[in-house]
KOLLOMI-303136 format. One record per residue (C-alpha): x, y, z; residue in one letter; residue number from 1. Coordinates in pm, whole numbers, plus 50000, padded with zeros to 5 digits. Layout:
BEGIN
+-------+-------+-------+----+-----+
|    px |    py |    pz | aa |   i |
+-------+-------+-------+----+-----+
|     X |     Y |     Z |  a | NUM |
...
+-------+-------+-------+----+-----+
END
This chain:
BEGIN
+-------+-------+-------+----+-----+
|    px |    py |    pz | aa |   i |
+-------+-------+-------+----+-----+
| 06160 | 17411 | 81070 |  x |   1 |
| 06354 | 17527 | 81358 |  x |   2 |
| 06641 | 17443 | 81426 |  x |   3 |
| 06732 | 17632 | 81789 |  x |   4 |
| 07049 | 17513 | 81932 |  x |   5 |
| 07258 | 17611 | 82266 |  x |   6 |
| 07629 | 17480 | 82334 |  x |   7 |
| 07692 | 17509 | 82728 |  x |   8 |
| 07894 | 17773 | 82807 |  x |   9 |
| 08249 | 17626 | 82658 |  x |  10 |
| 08399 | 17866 | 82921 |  x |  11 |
| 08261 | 17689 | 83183 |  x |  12 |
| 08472 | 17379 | 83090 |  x |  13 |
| 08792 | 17245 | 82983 |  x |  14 |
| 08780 | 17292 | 82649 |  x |  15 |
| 08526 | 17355 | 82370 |  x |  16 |
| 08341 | 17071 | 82477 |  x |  17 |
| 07941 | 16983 | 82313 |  x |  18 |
| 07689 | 16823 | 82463 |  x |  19 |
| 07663 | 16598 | 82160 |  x |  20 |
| 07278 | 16549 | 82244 |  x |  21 |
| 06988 | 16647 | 82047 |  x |  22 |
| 06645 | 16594 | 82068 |  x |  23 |
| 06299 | 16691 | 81830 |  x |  24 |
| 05999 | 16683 | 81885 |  x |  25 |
| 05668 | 16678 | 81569 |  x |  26 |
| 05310 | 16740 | 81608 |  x |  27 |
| 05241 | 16460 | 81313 |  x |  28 |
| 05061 | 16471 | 81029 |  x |  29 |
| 04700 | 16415 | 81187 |  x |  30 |
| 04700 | 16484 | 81574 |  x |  31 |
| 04595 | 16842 | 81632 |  x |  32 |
| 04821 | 16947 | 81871 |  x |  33 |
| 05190 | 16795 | 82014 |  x |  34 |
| 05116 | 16619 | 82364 |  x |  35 |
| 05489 | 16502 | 82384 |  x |  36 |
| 05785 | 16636 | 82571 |  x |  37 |
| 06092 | 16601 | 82588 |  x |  38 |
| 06408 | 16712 | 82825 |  x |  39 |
| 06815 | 16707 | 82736 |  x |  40 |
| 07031 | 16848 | 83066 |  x |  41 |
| 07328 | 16799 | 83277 |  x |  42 |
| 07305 | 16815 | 83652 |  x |  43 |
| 07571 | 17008 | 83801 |  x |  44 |
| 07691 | 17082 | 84158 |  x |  45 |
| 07662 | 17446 | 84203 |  x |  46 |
| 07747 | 17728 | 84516 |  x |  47 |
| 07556 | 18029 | 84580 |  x |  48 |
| 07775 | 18292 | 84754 |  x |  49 |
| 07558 | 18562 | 84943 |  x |  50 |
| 07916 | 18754 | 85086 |  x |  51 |
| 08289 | 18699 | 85011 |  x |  52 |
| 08587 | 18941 | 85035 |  x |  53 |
| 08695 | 18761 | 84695 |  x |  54 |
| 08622 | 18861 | 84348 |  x |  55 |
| 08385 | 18519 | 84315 |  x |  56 |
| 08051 | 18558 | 84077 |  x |  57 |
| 07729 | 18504 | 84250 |  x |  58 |
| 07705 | 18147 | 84182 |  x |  59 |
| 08018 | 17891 | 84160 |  x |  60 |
| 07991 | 17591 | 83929 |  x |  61 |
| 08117 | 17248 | 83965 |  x |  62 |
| 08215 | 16961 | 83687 |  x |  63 |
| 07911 | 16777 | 83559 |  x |  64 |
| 07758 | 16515 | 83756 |  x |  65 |
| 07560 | 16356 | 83476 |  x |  66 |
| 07344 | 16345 | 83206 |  x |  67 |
| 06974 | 16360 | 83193 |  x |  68 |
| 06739 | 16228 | 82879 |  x |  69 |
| 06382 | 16253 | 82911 |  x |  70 |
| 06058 | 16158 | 82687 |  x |  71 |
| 05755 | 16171 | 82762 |  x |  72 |
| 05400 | 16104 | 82561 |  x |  73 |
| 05102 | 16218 | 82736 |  x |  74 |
| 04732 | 16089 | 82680 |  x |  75 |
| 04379 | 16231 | 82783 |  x |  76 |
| 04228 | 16407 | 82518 |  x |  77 |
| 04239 | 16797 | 82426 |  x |  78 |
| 04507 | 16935 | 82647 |  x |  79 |
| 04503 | 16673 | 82909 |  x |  80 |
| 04753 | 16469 | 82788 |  x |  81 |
| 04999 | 16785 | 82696 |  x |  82 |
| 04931 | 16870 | 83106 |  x |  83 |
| 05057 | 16573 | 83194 |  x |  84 |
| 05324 | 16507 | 83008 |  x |  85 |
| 05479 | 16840 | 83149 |  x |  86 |
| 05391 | 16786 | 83488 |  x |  87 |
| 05557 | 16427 | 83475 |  x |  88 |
| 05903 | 16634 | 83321 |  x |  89 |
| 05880 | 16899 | 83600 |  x |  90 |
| 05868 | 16667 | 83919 |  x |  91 |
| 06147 | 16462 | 83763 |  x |  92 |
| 06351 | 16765 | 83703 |  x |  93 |
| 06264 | 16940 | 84030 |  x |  94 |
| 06315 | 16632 | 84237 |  x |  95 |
| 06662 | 16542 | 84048 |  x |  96 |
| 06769 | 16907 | 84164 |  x |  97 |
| 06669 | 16812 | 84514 |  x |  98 |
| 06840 | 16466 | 84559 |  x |  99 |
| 07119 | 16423 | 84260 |  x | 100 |
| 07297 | 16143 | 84344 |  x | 101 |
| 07099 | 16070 | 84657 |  x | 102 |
| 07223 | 15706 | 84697 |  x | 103 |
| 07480 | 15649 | 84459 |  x | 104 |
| 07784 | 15481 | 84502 |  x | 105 |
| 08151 | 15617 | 84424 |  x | 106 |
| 08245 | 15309 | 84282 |  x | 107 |
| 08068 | 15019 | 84136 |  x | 108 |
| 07963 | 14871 | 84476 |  x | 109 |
| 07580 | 14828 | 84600 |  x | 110 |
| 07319 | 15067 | 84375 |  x | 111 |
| 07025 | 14915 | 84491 |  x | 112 |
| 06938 | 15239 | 84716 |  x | 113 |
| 07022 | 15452 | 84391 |  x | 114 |
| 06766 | 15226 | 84254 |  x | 115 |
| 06522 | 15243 | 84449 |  x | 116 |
| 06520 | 15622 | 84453 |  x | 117 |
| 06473 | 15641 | 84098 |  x | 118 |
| 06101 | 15414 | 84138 |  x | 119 |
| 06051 | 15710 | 84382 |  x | 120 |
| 06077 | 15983 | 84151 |  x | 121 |
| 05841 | 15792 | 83944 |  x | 122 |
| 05623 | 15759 | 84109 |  x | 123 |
| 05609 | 16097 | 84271 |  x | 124 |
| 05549 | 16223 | 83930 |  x | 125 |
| 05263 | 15939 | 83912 |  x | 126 |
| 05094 | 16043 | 84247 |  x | 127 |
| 05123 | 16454 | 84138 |  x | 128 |
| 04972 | 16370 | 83781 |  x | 129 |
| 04671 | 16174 | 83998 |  x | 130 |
| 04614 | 16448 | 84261 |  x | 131 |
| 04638 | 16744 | 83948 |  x | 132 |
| 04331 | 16488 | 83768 |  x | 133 |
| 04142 | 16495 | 84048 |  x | 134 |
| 04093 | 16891 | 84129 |  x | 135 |
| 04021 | 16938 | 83746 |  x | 136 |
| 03742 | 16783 | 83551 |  x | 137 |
| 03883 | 16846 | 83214 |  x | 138 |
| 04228 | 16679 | 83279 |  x | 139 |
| 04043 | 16341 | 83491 |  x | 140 |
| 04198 | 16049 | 83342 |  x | 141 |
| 04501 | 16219 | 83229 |  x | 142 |
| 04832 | 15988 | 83189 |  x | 143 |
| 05146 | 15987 | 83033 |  x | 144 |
| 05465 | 15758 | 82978 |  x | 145 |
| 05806 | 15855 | 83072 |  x | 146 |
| 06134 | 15731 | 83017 |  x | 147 |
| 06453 | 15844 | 83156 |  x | 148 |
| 06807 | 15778 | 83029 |  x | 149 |
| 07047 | 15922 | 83341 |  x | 150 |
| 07375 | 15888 | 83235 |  x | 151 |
| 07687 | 15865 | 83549 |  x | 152 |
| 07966 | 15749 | 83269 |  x | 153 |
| 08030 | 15501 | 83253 |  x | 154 |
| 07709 | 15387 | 83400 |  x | 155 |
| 07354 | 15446 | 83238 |  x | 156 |
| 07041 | 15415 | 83426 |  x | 157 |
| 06724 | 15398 | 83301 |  x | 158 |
| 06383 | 15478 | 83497 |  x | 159 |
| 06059 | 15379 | 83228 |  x | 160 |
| 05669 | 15315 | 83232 |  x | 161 |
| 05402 | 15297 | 82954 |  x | 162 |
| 05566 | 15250 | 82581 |  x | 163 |
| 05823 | 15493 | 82499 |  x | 164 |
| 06156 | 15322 | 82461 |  x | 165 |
| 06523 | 15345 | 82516 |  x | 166 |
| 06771 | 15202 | 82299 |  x | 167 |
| 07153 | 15079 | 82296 |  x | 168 |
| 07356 | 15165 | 81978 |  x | 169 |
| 07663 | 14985 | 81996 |  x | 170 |
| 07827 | 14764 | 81723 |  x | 171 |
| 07600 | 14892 | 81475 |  x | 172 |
| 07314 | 14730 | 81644 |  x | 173 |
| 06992 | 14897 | 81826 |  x | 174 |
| 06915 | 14722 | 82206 |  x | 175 |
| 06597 | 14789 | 82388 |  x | 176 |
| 06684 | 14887 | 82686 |  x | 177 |
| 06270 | 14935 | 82770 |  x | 178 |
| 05955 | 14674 | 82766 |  x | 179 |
| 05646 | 14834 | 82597 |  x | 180 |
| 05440 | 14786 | 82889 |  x | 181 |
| 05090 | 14756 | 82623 |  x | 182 |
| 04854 | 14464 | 82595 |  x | 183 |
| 05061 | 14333 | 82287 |  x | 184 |
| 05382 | 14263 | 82454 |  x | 185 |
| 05225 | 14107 | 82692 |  x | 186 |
| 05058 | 13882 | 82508 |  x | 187 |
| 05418 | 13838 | 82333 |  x | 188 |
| 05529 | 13751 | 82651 |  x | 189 |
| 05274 | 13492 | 82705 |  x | 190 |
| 05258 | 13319 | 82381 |  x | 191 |
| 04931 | 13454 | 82250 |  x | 192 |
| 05077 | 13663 | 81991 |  x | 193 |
| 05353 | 13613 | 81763 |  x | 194 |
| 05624 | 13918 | 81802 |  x | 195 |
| 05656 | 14010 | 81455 |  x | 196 |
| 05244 | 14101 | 81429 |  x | 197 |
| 05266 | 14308 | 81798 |  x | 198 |
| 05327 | 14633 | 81626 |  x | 199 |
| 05002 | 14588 | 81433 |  x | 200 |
| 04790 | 14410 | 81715 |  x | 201 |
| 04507 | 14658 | 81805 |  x | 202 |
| 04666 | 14585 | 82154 |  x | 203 |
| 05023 | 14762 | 82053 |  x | 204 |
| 04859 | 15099 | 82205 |  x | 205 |
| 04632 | 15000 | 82494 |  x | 206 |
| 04847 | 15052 | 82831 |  x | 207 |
| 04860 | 14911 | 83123 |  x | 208 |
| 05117 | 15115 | 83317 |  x | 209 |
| 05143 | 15510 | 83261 |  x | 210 |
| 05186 | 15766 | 83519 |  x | 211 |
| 04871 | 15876 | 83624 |  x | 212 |
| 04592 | 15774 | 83375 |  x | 213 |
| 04307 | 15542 | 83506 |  x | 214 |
| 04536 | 15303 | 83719 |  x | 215 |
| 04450 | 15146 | 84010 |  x | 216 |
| 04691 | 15080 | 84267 |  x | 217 |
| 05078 | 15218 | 84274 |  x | 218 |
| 05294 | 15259 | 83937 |  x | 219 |
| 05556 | 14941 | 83854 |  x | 220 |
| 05860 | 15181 | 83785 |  x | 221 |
| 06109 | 14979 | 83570 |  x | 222 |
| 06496 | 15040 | 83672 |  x | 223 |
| 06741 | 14890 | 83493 |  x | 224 |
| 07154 | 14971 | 83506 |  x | 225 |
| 07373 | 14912 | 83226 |  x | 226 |
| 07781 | 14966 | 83144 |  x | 227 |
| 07858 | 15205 | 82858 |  x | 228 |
| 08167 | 15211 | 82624 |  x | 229 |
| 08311 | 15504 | 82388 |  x | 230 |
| 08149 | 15489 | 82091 |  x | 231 |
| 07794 | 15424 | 82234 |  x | 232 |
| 07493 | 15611 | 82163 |  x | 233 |
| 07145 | 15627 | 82352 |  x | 234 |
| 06799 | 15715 | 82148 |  x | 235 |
| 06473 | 15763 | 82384 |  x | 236 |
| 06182 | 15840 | 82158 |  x | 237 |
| 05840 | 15806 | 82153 |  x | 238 |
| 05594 | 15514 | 82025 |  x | 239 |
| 05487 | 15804 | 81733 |  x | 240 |
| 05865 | 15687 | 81586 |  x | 241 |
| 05954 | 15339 | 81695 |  x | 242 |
| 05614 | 15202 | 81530 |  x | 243 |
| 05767 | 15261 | 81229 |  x | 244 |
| 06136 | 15229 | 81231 |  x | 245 |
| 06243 | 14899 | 81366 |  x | 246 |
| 06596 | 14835 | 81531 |  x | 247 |
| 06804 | 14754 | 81210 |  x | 248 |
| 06716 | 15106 | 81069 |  x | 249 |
| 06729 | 15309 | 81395 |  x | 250 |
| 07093 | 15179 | 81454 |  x | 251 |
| 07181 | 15250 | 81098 |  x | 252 |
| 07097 | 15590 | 81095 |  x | 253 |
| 07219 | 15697 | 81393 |  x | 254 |
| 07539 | 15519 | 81270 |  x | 255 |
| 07608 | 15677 | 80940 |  x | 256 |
| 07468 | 16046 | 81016 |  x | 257 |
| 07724 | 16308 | 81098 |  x | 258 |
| 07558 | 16448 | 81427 |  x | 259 |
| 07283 | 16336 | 81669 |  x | 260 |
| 07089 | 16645 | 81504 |  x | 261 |
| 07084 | 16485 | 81133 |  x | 262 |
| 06988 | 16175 | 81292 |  x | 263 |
| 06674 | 16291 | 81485 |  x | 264 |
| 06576 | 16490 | 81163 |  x | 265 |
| 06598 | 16196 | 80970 |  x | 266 |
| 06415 | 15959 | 81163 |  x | 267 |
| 06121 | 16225 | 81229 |  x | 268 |
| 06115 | 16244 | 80841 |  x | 269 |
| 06062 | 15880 | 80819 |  x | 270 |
| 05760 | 15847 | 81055 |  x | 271 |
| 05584 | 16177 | 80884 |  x | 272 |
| 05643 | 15981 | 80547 |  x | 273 |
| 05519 | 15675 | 80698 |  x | 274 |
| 05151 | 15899 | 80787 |  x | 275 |
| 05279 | 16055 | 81082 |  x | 276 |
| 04949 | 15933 | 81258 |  x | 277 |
| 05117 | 16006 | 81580 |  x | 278 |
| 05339 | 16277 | 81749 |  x | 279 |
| 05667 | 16226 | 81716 |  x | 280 |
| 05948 | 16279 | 81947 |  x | 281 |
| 06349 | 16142 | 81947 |  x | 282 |
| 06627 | 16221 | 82143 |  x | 283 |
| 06954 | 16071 | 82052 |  x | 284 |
| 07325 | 16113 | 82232 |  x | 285 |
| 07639 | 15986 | 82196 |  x | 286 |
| 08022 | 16067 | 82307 |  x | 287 |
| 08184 | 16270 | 82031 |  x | 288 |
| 08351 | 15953 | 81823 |  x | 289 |
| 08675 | 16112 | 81705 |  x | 290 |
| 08740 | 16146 | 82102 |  x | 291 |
| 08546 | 16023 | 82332 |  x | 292 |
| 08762 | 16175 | 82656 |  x | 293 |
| 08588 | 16492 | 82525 |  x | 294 |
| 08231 | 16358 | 82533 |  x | 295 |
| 08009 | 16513 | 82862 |  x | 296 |
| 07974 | 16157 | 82960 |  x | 297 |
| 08367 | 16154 | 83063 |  x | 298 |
| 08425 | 16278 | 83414 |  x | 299 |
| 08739 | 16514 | 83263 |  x | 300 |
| 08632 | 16883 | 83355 |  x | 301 |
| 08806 | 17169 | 83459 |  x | 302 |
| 08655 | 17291 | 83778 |  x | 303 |
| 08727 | 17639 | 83733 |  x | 304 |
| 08440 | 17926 | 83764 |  x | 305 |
| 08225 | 17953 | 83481 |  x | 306 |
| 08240 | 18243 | 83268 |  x | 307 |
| 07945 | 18492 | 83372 |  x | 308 |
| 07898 | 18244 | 83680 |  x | 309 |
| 07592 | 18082 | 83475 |  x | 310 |
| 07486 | 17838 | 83192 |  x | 311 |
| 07205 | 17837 | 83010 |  x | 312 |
| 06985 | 17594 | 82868 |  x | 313 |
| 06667 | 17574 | 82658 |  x | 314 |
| 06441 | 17438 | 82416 |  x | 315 |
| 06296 | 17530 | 82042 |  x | 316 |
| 05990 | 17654 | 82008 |  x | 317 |
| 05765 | 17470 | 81758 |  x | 318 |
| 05757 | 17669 | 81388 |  x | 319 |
| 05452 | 17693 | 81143 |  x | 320 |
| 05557 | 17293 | 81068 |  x | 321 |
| 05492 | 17224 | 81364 |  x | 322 |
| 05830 | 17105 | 81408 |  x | 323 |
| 06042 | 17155 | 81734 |  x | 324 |
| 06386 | 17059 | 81847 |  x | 325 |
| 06657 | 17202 | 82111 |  x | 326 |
| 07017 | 17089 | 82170 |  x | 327 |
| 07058 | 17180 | 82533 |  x | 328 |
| 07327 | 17278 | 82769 |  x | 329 |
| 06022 | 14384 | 83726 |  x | 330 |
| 05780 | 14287 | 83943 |  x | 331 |
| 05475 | 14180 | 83757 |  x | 332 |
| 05230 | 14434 | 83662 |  x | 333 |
| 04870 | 14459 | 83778 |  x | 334 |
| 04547 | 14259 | 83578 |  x | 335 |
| 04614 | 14407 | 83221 |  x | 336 |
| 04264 | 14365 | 83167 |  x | 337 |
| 04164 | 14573 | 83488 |  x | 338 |
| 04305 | 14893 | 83396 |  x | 339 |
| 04411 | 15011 | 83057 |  x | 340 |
| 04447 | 15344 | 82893 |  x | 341 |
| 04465 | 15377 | 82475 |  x | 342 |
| 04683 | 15629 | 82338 |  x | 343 |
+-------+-------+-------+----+-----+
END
């Protein structure tokens, strides 16, 4: 199992400060190879310096601006559904780095631009994913869900499509923060099925909304905003987890394990128990709970120049196991019958 973590650079803030995020991903028990992805990172105002009299490094860091989650389960067959995973990760990273913050208020006062520019970057990753499909014949039909936690304390937005969730820990209770945008739910929604036997409808894994995939039309991007408090925690994972631990469990073990790192290995452990039919992927992050003024989320940095002018950041590579992890610096859809896409 490996167990690859990086701190950011505590010189490069006020304190000995953790992220206090971790995230694992698991190939399963049956699929033959890992077609999620996941992505932990802050976004940080940074300078370049090309000539100075002053005895500056290279590149000048600001305080954090925020806090990015990421999941993402790709589908297609062979490595189709790896491809697009990644490429839905990259064009939300690249295009976060080109326009961070584009839109967003100071205080708590109109967001809906902010809003609205998160659909964007959906569905820029959406369009990319349909364009890379069509110039290669092994990756046509490729899709994938993603779901985005982006974290401006105290304000959490979330950007989602297909069935990979976000959750709410607070109180000792697990919120959906997502809709599983599947067959099932909607026929939850419309009073053809009764919620408790979604998770075992043979709809539960038929989509109607992924990025890229065999959709006609544009992407329904789901944006929601929500208030956080100290003591909060956030879990994105994929469906290869939430089919089998329900809300009641996920809250209690993020509760009553020590770091976000014990929890995601515990819940992994449960799915693989469970069959592990699926690939498995978690990501769960919280302010530090003996403080939380020293938790990234709280906008309390010192500004001064990081040590080495750089942080880095990165990701485990996946061990014999087959186990990875990394701690790292609604409008109405379309005809669900029309289009659909099984996992």
């Amino acid at each position: 199992m490996n167990r690859d973590r990086e701190r950011i650079d505590p010189d490069s803030m006020a304190g000995d400060i953790d992220l206090n995020a971790f995230g694992a991903t698991h190939q399963g028990l049956v699929r033959e190879n890992n077609q999620d992805q996941f992505l932990i990172a802050q976004l940080s105002k940074s300078m370049r310096v090309s000539a100075t009299s002053m005895s500056f490094d290279q590149r000048l860091y600001g305080q954090p601006e925020g806090e990015v989650l990421l999941v993402a389960d790709g589908m297609g067959g062979h490595a189709a559904g790896e491809k697009a995973s990644s490429l839905a990760i990259e064009t939300m990273v690249r295009r976060l780095l080109d326009s961070i913050h584009a839109g967003l208020p100071a205080d708590d006062s109109d967001d809906t631009v902010f809003r609205k520019n998160l659909e964007e970057l959906l569905k820029d990753a959406h369009s990319r994913i349909l364009v890379e499909s069509a110039h290669h014949a092994d990756q046509r039909g490729m899709g994938t869900t993603l779901t985005m936690a982006y974290v401006i304390w105290p304000r959490l937005y979330v950007a989602h499509a297909g069935d990979s969730r976000c959750y709410l820990i607070r109180d000792g209770q697990a919120q959906p923060l997502t809709t599983d945008h599947t067959l099932a739910r909607q026929m939850v929604d419309a009073g053809g099925l009764k919620p408790e036997d979604e998770a075992k409808s043979k709809w539960s894994n038929v989509l109607w909304n992924v990025l890229g995939g065999r959709v006609n039309g544009d992407l329904i991007a789901e944006v929601h905003r929500f208030d956080l408090k100290p003591g909060d925690a956030i879990v994105l994972c994929s469906d290869g987890l939430h089919r089998y631990v329900d809300a009641d469990q996920l809250a209690t073990i993020v509760n009553e394990s020590e770091s976000p790192e014990v929890a995601c290995q515990r819940l992994i452990q449960i799915a693989l128990d469970a069959g592990g039919e699926d690939n498995v992927t978690v990501i769960v992050s919280s302010p530090l709970r003996d403080d939380p003024s020293k938790s990234t989320w709280i906008d309390a940095y010192d500004t001064s120049v990081p040590d080495g002018g750089k942080s880095t950041a990165s990701l485990g590579t996946a061990d014999a196991d087959g186990f990875s992890s990394g701690e790292v610096d609604s409008d109405d859809g379309p005809d669900p019958l029309a289009d659909t896409m099984i996992e």
